[in-house]
Backbone of each chain as ProteinMPNN parsed JSONL, in Angstrom:
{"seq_chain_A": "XXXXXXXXXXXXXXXXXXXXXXXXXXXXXXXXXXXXXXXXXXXXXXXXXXXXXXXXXXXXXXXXXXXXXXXXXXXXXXXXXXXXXXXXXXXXXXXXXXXXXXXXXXXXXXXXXXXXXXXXXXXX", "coords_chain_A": {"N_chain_A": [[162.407, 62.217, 5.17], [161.192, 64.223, 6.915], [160.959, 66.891, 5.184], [162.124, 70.847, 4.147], [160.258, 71.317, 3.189], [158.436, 70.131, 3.986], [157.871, 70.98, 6.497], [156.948, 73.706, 6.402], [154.643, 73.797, 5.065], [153.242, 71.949, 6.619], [152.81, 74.003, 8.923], [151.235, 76.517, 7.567], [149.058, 74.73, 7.136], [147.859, 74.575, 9.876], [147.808, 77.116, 11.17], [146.545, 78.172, 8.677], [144.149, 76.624, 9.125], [143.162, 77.168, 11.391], [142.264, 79.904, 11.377], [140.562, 79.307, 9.853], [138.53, 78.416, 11.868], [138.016, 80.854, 13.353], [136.731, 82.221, 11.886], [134.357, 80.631, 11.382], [133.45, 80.764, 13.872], [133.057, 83.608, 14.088], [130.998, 84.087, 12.716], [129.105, 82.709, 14.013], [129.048, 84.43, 15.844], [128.682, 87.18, 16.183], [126.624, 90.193, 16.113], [125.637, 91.585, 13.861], [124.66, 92.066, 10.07], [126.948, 93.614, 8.894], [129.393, 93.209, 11.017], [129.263, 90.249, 10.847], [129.648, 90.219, 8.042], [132.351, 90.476, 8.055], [134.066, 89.433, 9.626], [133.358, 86.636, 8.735], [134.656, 86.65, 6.218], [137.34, 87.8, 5.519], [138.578, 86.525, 7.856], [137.801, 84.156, 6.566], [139.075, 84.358, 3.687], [142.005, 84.385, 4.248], [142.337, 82.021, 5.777], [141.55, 79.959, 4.257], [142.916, 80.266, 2.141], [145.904, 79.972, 3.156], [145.666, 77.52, 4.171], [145.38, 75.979, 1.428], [147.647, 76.615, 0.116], [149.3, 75.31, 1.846], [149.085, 72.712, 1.406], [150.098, 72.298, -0.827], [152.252, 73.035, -0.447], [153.494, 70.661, 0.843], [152.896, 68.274, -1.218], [154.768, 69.202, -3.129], [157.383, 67.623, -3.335], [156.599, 65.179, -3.991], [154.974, 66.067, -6.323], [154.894, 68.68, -8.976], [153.101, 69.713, -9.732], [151.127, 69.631, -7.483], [151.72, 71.843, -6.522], [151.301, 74.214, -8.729], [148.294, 73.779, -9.05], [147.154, 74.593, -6.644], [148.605, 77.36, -6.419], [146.63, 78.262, -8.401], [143.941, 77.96, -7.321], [144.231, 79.356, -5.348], [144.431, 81.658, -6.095], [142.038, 82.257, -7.592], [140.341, 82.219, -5.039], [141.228, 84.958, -3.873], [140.656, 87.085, -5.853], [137.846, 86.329, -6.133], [136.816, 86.186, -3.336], [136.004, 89.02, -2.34], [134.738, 90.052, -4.191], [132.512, 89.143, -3.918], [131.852, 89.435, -1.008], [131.526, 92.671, -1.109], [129.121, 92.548, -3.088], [127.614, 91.582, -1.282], [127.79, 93.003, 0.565], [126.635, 95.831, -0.298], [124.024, 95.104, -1.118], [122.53, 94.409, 1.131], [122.826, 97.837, 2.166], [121.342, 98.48, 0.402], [118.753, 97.522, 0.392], [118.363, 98.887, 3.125], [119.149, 98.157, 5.851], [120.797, 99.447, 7.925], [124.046, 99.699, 9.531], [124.464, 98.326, 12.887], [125.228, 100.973, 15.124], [126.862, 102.094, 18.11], [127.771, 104.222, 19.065], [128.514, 107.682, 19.039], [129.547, 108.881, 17.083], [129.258, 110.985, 14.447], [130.116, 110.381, 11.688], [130.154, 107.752, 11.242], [128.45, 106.541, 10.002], [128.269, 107.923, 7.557], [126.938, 108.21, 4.879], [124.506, 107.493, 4.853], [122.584, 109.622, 5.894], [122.954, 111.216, 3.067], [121.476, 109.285, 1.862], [119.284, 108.702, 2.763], [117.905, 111.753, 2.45], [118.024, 111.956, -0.035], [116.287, 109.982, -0.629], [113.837, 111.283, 0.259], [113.732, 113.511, -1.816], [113.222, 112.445, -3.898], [110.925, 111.876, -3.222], [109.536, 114.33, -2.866]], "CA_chain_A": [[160.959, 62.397, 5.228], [160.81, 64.991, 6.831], [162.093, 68.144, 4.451], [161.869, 72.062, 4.478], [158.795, 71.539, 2.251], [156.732, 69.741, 4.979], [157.673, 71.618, 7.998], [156.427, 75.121, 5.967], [152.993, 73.328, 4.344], [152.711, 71.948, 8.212], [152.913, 75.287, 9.537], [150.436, 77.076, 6.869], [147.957, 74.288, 6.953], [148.243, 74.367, 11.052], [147.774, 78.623, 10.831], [144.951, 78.421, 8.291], [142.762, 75.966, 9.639], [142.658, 77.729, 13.262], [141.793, 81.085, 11.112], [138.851, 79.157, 9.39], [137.653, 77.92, 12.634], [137.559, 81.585, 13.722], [135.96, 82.547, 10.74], [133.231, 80.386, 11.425], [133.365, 81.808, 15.115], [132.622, 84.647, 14.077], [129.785, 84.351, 12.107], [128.064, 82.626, 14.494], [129.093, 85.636, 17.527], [128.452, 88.904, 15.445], [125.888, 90.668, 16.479], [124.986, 92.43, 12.807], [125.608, 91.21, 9.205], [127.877, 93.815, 8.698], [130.252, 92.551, 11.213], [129.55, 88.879, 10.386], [130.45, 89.996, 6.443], [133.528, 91.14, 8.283], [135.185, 88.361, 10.116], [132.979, 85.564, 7.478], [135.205, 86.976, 4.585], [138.69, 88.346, 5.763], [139.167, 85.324, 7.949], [138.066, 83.041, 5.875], [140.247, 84.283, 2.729], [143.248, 83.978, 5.156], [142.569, 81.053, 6.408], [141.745, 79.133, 3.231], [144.626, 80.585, 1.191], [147.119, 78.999, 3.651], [145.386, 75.985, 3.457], [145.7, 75.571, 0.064], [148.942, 76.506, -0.165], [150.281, 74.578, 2.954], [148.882, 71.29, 0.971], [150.527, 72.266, -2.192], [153.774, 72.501, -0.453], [153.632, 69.628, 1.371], [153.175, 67.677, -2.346], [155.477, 69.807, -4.036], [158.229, 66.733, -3.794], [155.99, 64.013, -5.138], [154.353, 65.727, -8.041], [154.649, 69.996, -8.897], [151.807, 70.365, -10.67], [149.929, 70.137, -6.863], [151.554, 73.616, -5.997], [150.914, 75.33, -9.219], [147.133, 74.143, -9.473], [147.225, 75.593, -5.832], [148.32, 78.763, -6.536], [145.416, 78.93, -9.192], [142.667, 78.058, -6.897], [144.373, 80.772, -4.1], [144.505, 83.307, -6.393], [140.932, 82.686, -7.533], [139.483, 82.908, -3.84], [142.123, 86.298, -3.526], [139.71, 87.369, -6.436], [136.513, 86.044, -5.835], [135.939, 86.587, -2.036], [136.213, 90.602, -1.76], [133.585, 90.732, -4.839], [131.244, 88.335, -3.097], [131.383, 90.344, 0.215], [130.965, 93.485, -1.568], [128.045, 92.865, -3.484], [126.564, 91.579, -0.291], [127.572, 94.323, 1.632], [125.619, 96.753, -1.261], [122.869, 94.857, -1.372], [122.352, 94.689, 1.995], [122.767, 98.314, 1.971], [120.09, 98.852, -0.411], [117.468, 96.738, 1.539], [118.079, 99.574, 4.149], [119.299, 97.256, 6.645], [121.821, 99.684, 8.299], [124.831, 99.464, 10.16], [124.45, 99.184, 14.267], [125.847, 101.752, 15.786], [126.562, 102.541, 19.208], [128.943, 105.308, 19.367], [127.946, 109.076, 19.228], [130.35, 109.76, 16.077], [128.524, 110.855, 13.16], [130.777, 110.217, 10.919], [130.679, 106.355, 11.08], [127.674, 106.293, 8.935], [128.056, 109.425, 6.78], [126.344, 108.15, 3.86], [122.997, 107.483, 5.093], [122.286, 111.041, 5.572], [122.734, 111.432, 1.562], [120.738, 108.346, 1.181], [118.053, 109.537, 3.212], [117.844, 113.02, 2.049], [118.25, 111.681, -1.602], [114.855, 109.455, -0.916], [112.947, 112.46, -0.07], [113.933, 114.589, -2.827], [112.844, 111.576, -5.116], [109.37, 111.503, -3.06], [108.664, 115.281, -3.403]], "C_chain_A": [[160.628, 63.853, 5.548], [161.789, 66.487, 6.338], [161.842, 69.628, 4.827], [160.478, 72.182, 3.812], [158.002, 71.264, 3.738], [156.713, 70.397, 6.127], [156.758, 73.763, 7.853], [155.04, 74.788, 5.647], [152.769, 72.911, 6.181], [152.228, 73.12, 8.729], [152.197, 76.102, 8.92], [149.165, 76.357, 7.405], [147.453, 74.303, 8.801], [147.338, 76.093, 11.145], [146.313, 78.634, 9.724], [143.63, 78.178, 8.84], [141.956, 76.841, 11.239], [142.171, 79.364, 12.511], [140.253, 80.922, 10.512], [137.963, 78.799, 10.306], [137.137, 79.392, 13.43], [136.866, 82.288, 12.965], [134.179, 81.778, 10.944], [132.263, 80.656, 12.747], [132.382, 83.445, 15.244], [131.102, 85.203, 13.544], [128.61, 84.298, 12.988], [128.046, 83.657, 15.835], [128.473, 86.582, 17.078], [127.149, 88.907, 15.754], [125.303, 91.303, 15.005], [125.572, 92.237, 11.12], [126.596, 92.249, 8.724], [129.527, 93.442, 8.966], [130.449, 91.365, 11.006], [130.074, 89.134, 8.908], [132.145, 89.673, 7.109], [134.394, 89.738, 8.542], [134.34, 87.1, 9.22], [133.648, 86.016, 6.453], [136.161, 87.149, 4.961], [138.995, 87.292, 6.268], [139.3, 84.46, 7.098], [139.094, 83.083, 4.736], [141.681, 83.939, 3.439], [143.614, 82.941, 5.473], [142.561, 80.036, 5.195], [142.834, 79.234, 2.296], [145.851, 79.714, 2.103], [146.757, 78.03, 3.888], [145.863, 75.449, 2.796], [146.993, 75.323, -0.065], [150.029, 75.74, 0.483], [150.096, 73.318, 2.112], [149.737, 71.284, -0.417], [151.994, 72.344, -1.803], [154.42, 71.1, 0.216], [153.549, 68.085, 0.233], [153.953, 68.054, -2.757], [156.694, 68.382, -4.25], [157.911, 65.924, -4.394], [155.681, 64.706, -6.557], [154.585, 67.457, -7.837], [154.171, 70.42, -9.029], [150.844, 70.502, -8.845], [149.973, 71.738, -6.226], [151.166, 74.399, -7.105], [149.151, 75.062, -9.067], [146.993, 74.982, -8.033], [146.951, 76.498, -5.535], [147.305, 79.155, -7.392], [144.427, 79.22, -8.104], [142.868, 79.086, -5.507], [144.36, 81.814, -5.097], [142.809, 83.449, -6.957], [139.999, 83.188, -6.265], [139.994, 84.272, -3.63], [140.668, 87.154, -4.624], [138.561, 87.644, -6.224], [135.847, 86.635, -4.461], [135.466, 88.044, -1.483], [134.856, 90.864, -2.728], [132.388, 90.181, -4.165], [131.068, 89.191, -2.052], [131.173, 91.838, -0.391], [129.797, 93.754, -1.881], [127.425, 92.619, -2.324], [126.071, 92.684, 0.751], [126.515, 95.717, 0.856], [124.823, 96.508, -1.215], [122.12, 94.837, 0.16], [121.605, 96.647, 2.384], [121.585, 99.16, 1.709], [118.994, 98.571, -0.028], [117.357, 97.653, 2.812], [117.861, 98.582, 5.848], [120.635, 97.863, 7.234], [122.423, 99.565, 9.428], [123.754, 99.446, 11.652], [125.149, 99.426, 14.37], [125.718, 102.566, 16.873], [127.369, 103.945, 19.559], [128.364, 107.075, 19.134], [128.265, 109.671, 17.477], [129.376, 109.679, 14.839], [128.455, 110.784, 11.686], [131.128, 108.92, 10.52], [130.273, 106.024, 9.868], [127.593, 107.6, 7.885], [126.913, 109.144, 5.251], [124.487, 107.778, 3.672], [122.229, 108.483, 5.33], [121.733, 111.414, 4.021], [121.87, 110.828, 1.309], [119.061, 108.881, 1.525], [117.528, 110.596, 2.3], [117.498, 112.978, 0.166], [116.407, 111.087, -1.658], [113.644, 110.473, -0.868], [112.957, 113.012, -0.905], [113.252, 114.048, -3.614], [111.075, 111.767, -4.502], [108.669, 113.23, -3.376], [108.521, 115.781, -4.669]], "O_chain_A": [[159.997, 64.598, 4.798], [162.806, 66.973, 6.832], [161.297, 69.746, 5.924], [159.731, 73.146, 3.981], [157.23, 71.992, 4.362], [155.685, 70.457, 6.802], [156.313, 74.576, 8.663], [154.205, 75.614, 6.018], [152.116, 73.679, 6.887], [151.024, 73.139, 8.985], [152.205, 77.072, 9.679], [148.294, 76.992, 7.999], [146.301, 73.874, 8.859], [146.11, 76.028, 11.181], [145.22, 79.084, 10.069], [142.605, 78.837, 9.009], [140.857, 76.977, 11.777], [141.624, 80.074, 13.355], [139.271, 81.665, 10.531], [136.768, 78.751, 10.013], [136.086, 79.345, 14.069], [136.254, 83.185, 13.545], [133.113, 82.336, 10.685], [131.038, 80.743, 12.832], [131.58, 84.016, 15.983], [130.404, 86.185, 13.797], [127.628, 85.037, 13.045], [127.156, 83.638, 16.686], [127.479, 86.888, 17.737], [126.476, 87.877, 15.723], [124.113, 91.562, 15.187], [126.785, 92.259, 10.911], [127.334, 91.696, 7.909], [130.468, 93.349, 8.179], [131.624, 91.011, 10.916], [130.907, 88.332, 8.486], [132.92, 88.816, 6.683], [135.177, 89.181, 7.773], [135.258, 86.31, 8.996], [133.056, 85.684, 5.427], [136.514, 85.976, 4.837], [139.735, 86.629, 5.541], [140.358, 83.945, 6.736], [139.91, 82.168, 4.628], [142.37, 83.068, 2.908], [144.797, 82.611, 5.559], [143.527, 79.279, 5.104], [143.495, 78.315, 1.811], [146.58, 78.88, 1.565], [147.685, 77.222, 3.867], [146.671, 74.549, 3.026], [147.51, 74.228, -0.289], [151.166, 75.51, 0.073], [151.156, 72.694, 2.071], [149.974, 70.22, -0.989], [152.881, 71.888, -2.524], [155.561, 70.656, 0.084], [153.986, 67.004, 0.626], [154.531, 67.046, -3.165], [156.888, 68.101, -5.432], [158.574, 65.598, -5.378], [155.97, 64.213, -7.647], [154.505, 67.817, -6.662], [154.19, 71.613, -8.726], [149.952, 71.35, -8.802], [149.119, 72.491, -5.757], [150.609, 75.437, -6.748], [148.527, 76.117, -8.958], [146.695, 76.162, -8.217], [145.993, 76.921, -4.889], [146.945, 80.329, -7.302], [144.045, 80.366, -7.867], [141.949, 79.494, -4.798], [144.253, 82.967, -4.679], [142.257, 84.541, -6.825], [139.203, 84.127, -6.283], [139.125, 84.977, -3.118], [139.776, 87.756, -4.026], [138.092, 88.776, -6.108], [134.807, 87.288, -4.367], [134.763, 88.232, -0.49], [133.982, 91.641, -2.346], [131.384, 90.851, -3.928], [130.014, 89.824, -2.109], [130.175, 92.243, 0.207], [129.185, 94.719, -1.424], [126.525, 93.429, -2.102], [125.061, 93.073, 1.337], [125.775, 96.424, 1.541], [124.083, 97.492, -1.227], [121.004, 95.354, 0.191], [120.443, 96.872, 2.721], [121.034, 100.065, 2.336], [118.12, 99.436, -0.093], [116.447, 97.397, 3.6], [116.902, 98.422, 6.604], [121.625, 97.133, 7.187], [121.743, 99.349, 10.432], [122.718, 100.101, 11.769], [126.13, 98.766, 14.028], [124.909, 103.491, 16.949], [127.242, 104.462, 20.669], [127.138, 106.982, 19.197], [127.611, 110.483, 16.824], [128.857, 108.671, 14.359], [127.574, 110.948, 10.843], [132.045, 108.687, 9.733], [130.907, 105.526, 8.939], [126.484, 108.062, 7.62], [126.219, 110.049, 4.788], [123.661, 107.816, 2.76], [121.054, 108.34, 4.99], [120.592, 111.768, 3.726], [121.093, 111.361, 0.516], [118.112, 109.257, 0.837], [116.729, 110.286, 1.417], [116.913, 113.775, -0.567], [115.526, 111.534, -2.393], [112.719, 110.525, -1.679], [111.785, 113.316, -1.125], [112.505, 114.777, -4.267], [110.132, 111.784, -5.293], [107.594, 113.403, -3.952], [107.662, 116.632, -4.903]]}, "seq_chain_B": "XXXXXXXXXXXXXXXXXXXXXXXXXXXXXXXXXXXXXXXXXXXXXXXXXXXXXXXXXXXXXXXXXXXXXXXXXXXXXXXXXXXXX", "coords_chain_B": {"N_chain_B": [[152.469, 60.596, 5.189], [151.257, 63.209, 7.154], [150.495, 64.02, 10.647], [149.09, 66.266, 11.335], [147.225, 67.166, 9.61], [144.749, 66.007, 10.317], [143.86, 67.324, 12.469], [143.796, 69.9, 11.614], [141.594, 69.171, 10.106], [139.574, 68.808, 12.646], [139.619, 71.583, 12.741], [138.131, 72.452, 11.002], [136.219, 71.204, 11.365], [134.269, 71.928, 13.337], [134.538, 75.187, 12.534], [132.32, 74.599, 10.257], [130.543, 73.77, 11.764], [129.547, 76.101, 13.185], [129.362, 77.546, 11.101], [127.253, 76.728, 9.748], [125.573, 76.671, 11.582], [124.478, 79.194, 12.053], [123.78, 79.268, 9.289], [121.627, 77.897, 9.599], [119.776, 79.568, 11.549], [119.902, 81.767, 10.974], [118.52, 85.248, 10.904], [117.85, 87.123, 8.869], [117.595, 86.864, 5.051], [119.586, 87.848, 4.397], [121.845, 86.967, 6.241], [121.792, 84.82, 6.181], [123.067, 84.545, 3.466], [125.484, 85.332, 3.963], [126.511, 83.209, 5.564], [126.578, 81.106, 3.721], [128.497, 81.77, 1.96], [130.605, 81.831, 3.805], [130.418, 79.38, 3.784], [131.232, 78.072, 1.977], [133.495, 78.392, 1.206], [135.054, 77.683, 3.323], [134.541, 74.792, 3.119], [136.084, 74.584, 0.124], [138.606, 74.498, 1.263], [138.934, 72.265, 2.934], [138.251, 70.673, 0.92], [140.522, 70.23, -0.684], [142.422, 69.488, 1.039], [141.241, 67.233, 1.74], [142.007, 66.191, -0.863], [144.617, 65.381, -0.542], [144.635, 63.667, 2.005], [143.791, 61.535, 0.37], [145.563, 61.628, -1.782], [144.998, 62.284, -4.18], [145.276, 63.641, -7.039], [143.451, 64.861, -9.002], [141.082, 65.424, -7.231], [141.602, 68.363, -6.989], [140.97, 69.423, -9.315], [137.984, 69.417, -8.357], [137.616, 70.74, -6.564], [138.419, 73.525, -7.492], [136.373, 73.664, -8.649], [134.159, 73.553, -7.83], [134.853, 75.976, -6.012], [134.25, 78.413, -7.928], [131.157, 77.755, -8.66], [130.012, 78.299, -5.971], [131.253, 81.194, -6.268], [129.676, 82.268, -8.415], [126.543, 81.609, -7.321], [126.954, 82.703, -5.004], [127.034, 85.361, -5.656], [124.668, 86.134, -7.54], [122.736, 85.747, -5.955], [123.074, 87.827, -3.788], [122.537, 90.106, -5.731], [119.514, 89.348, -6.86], [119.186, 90.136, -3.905], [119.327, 92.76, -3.734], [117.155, 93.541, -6.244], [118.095, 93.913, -8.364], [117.513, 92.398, -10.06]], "CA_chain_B": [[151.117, 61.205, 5.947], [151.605, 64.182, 8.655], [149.505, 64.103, 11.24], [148.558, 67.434, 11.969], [146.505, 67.11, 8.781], [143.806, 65.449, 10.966], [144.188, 68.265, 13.629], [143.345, 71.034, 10.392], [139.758, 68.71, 9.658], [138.452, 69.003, 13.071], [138.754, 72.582, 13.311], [137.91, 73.186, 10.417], [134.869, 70.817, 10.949], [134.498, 72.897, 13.955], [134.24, 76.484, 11.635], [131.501, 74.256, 9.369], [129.211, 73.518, 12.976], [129.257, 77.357, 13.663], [128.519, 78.757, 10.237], [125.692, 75.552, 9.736], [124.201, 76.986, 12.416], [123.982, 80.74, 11.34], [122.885, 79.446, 7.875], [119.451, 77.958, 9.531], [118.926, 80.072, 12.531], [119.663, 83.557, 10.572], [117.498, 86.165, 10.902], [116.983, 87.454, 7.644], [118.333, 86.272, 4.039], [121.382, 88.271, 4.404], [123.127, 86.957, 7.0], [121.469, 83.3, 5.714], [123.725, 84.572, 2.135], [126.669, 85.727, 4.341], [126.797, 81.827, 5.841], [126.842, 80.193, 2.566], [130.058, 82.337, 1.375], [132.038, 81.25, 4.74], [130.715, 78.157, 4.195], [131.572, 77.908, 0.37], [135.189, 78.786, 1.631], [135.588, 76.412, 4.216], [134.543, 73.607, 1.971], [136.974, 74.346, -0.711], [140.004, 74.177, 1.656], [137.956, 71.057, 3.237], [138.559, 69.679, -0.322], [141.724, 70.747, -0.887], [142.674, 68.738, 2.82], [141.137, 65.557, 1.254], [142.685, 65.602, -1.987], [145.996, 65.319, 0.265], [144.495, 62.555, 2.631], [143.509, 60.442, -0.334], [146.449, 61.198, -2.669], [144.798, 62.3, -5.736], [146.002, 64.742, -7.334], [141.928, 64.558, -9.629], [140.699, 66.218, -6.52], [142.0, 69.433, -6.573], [139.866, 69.837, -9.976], [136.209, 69.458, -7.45], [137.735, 72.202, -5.237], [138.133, 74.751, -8.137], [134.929, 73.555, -9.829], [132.971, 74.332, -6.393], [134.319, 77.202, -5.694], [133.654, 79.044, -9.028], [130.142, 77.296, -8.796], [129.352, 78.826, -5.107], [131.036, 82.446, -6.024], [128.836, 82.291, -9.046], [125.53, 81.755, -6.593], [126.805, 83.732, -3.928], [126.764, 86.689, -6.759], [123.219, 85.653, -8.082], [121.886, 86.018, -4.53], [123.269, 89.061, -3.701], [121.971, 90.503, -7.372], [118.279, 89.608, -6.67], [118.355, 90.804, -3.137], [119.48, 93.964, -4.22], [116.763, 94.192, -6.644], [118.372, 94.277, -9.709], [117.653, 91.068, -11.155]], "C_chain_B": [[151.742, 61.949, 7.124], [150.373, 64.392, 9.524], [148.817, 65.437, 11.549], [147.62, 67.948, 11.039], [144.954, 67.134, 9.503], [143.111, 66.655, 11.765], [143.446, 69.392, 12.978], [141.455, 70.624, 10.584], [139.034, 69.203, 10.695], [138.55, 69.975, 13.732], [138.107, 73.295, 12.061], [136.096, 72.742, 10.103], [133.847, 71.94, 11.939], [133.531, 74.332, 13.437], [132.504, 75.942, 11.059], [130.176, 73.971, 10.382], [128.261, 75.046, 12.952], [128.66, 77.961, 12.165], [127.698, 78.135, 9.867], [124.927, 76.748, 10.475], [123.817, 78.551, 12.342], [123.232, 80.202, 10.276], [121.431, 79.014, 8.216], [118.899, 78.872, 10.097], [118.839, 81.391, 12.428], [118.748, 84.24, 10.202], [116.678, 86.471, 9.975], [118.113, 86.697, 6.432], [120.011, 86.674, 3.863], [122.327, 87.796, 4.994], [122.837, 84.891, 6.831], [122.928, 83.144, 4.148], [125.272, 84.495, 3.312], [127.335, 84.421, 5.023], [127.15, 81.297, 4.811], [128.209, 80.273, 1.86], [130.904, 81.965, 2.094], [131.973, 79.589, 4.105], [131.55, 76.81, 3.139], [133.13, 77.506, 0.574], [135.688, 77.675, 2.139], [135.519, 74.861, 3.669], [135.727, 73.425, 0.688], [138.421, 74.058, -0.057], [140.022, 72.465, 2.322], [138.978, 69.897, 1.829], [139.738, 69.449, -0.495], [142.5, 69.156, 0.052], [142.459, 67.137, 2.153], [141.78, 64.765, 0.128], [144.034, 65.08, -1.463], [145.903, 64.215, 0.975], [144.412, 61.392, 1.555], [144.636, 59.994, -1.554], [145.72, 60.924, -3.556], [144.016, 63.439, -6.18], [144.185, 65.488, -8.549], [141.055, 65.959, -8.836], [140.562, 67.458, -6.203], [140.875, 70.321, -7.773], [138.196, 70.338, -9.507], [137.047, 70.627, -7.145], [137.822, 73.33, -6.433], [136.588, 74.936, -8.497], [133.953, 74.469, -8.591], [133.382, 75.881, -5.852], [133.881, 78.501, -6.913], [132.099, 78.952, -9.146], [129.736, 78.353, -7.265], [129.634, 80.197, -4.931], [129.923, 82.608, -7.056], [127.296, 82.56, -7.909], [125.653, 82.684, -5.546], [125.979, 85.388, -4.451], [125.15, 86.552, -7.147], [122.648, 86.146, -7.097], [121.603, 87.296, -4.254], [122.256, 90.032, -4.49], [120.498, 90.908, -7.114], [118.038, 89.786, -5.426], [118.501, 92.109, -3.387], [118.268, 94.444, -5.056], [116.626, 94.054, -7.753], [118.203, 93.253, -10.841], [116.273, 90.755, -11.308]], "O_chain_B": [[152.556, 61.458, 7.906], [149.347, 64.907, 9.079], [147.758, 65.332, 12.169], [147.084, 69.021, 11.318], [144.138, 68.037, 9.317], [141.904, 66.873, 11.661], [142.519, 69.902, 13.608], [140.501, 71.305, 10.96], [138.046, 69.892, 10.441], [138.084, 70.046, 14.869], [137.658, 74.441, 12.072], [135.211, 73.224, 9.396], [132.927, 72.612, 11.473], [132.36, 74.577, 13.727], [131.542, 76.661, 11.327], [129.02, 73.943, 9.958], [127.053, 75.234, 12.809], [127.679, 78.703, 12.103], [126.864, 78.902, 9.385], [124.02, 77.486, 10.09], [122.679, 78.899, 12.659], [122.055, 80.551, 10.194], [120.398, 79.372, 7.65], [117.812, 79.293, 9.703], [118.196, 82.159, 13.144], [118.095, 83.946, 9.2], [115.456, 86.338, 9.907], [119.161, 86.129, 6.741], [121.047, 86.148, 3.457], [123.497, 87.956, 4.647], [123.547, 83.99, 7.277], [123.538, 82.116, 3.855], [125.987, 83.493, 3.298], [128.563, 84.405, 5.108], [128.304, 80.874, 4.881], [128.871, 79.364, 1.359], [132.0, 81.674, 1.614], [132.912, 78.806, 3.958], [132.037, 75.684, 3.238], [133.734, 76.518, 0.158], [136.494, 76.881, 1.654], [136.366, 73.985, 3.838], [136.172, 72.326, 0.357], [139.297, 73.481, -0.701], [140.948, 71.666, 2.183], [139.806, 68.985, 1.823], [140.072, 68.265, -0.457], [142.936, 68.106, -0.419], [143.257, 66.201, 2.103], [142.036, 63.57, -0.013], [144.533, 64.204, -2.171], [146.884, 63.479, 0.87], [144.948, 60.321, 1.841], [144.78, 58.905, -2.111], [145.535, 59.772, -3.949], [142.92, 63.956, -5.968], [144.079, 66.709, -8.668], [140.592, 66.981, -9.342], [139.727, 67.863, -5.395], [140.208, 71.326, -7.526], [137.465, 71.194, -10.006], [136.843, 71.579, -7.899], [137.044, 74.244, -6.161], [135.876, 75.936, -8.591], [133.356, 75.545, -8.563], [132.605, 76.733, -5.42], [133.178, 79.447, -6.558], [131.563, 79.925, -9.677], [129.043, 79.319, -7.586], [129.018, 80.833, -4.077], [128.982, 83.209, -6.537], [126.992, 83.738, -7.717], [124.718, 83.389, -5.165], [125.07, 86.109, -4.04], [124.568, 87.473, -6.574], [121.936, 87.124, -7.325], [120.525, 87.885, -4.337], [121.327, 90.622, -3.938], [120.076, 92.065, -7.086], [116.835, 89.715, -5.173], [117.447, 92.709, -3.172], [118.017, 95.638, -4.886], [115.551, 94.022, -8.352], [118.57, 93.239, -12.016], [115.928, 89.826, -12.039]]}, "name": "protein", "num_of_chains": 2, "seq": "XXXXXXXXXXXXXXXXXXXXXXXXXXXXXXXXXXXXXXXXXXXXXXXXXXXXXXXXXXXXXXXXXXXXXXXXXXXXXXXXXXXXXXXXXXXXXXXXXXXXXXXXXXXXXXXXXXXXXXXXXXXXXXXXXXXXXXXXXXXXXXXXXXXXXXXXXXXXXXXXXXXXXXXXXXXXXXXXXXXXXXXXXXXXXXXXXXXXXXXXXXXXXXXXX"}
């Protein structure tokens, strides 16, 4: 019963799930949606990818087809989730909804300067 | 059946309490969008989890379908807050 398959899919699906529960941790702690993009997207790809894949090895003896569809639907979230938080993070962005920042360095935000400076130019 | 399956659901039901409750009580639409994408996530591994409890193998089809379906909307969202749509 128990083989090298189930003690590795144990041990993924065990490891993901506690990354999606901090994933959802996080969303609801963050103080600003930059950092909620942050830990709502990186965890969660982490945590759902070894999901997936812990369940697909833990079938792999009954049937094989459940690890390859698997690896499809992990490599689509590997895909999918970085463009999703991107555009949000741009659009965000664009709505002029910037970063907080507590720190002195003025180099965190460097690009809001340009952005700024760019909107005036356009208004005179 | 391995038990620690069980153990996965309720943290992952857990994850699905905490980003619920960002998606009503968020501020503005952004961080209402930035819920829907965890929560998109956590649902497809969700699925994933059940196709395994129920033994059938059918299942694994919903979990692609949905998540192609909620990066699709996530993208859409994004799109017209940006503007551009």
């Amino acid at each position: 019963m128990n083989t090298v398959y189930d003690i590795i899919g144990a041990v993924l699906i065990l490891v993901g799930s506690i990354f999606l529960f901090l994933g959802g941790l996080g969303i609801f702690r963050m103080p600003d949606v930059y950092n909620r993009l942050q830990a709502g997207t990186k965890a969660t790809t982490l945590g759902g990818m070894s999901t997936i894949l812990g369940v697909g090895f833990l079938m792999v003896d009954t049937y094989w087809g459940w690890l390859v569809k698997a690896i499809i639907i992990v490599m689509f979230i590997a895909f999918s989730n970085p463009i999703s938080s991107h555009a949000l993070a741009r659009a965000m962005y664009k709505r002029k909804r910037y970063p907080l920042i507590t720190s002195d360095d003025e180099n965190m935000d460097a690009y809001r300067e340009v952005d700024e400076n760019k909107k005036k130019e356009e208004a005179l | 059946m391995i038990y620690i399956i069980y153990i996965a659901l309720v943290f992952m039901i857990l994850g699905l309490f905490f980003a619920g409750f960002r998606f009503i009580k968020g501020p503005t639409a952004g961080d209402r969008t930035v819920a829907l994408d965890t929560l998109t996530t956590i649902l497809v591994a969700g699925l994933v989890v059940l196709a395994y409890i129920f033994q059938r193998y059918i299942y694994l089809d919903v979990a692609l379908v949905y998540a192609v379906l909620g990066f699709i909307g996530v993208i859409v969202i994004a799109r017209y807050l940006e503007g551009a749509l």
